[in-house]
C-alpha positions as CSV (number, residue, x, y, z in Angstrom):
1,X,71.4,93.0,193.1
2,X,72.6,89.9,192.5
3,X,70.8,86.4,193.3
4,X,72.8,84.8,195.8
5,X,76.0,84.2,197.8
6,X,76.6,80.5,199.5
7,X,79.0,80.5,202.0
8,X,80.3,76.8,202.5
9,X,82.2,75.1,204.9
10,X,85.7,73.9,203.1
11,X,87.6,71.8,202.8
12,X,84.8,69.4,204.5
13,X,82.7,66.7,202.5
14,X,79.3,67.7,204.1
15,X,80.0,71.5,203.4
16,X,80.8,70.7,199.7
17,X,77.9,67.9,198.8
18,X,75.3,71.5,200.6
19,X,76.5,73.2,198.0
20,X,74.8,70.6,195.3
21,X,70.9,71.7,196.2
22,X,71.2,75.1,196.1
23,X,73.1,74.8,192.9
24,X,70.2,72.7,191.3
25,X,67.6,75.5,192.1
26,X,69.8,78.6,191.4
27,X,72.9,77.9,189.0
28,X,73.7,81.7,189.1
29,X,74.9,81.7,193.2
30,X,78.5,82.9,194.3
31,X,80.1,80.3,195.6
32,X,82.2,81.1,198.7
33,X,84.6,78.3,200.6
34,X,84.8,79.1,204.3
35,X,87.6,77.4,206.2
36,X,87.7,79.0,210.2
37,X,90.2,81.8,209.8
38,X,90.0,82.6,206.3
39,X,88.0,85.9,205.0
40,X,85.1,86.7,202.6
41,X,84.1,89.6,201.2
42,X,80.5,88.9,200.1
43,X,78.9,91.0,197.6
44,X,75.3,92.3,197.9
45,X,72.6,89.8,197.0
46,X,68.9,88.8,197.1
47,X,70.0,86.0,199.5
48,X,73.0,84.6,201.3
49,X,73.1,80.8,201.9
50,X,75.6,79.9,205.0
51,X,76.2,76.2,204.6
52,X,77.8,74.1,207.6
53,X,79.0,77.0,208.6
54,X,78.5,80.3,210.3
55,X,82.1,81.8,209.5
56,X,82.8,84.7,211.7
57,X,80.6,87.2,213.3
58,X,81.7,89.8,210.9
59,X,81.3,87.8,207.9
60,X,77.8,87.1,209.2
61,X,77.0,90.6,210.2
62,X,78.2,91.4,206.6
63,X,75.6,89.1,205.2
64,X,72.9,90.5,207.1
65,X,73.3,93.7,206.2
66,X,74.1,93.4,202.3
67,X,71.4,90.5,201.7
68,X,67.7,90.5,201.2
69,X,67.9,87.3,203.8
70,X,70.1,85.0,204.9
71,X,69.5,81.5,205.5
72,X,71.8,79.3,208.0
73,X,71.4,75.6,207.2
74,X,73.1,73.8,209.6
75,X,73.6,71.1,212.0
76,X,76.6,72.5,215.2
77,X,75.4,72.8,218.2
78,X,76.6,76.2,218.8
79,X,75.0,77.7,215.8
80,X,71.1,78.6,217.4
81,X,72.8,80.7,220.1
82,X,75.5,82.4,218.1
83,X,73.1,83.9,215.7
84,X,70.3,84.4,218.4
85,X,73.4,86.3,220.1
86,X,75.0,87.4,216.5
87,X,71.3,89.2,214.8
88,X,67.4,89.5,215.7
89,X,67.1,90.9,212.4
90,X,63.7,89.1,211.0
91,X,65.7,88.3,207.3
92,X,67.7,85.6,209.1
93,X,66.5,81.9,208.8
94,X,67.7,79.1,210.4
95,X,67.5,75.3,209.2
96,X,68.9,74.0,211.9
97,X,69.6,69.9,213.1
98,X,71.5,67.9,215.6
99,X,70.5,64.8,213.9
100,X,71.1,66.0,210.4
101,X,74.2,66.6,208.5
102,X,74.2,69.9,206.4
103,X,73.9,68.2,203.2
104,X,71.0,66.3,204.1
105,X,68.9,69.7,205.4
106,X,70.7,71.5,202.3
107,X,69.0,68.7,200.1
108,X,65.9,69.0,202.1
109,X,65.3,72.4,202.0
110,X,66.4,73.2,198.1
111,X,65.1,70.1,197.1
112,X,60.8,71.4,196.4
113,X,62.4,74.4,194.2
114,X,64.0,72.8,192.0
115,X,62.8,73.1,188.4
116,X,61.8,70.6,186.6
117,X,64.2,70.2,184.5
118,X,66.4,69.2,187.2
119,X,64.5,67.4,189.2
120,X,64.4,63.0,188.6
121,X,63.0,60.4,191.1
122,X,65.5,58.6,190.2
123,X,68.2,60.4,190.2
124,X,67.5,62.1,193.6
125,X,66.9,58.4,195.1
126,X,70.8,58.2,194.1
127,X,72.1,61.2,195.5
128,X,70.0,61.0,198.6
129,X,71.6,57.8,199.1
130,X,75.1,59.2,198.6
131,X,74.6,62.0,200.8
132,X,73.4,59.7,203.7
133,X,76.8,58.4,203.4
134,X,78.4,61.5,203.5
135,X,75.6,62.6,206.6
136,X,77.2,59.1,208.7
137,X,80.4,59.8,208.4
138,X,80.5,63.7,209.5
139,X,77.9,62.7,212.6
140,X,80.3,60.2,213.5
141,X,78.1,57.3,213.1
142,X,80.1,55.2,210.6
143,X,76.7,52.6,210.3
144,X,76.3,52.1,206.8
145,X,78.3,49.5,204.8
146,X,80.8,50.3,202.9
147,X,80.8,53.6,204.3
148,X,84.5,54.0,204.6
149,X,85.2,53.2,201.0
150,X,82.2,55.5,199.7
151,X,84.0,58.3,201.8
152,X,87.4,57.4,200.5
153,X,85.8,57.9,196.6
154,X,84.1,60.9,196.9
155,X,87.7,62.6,198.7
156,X,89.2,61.8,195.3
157,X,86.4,63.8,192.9
């Protein structure tokens, strides 16, 4: 079985930028874009990763029942009772915030299994920063200076 799947919300910034912690910890993941409508056919893993986003009850359903565990980090307000309705299956986790973009809780939760060798004070001060950026703008805050321009340069990596 395979070590992962990450199903990410696309084309969204804060889907994209969750993808960046659970690449640090496991570079050999299955990357899976997710934009409402669209399909994904999942193989089996250890664990799937759903990433600001549920997808589809099939898709998730699909998860559950070809994955060791599947972890939902999140920040919708629908997404507790969809998957209390969706599974009760004990191998589903939730990481779960309304005051929390995805990336943020992504970056949170990936970010004490990192190895070593990807892990800098330093450079995670630098990327924390950037995210919170990217956290303002999809919570609709729009506080932090500059944020406009930040947002405009990462649309164009």
């Amino acid at each position: 079985m395979e070590p992962g799947n990450v199903v990410y919300h696309s084309p969204c910034l804060d889907g994209f930028c969750s993808c960046l912690g659970v690449f640090l910890c496991h570079q050999s993941v299955r990357f899976y874009p997710y934009h409402p409508g669209s399909e994904v056919a999942l193989e089996p893993a250890e664990v799937t990763y759903f990433l600001d986003t549920i997808a589809t009850e099939q898709i998730f359903q699909a998860a559950v029942s070809i994955s060791g565990r599947v972890v939902v980090i999140d920040h919708h307000w629908e997404v507790p009772a969809l998957i209390s309705s969706w599974s009760s299956s004990p191998t589903v986790h939730t990481v779960h915030s309304y005051t929390h973009s995805a990336c943020i809780l992504a970056w949170n939760y990936f970010k004490s299994q990192r190895s070593p060798l990807t892990a800098s004070d330093s450079t995670d001060t630098e990327v924390e920063a950037l995210l919170l950026y990217v956290q303002d703008r999809d919570l609709y805050a729009n506080v932090l200076p500059g944020c406009e321009e930040v947002i405009a340069g990462l649309n164009e990596v």
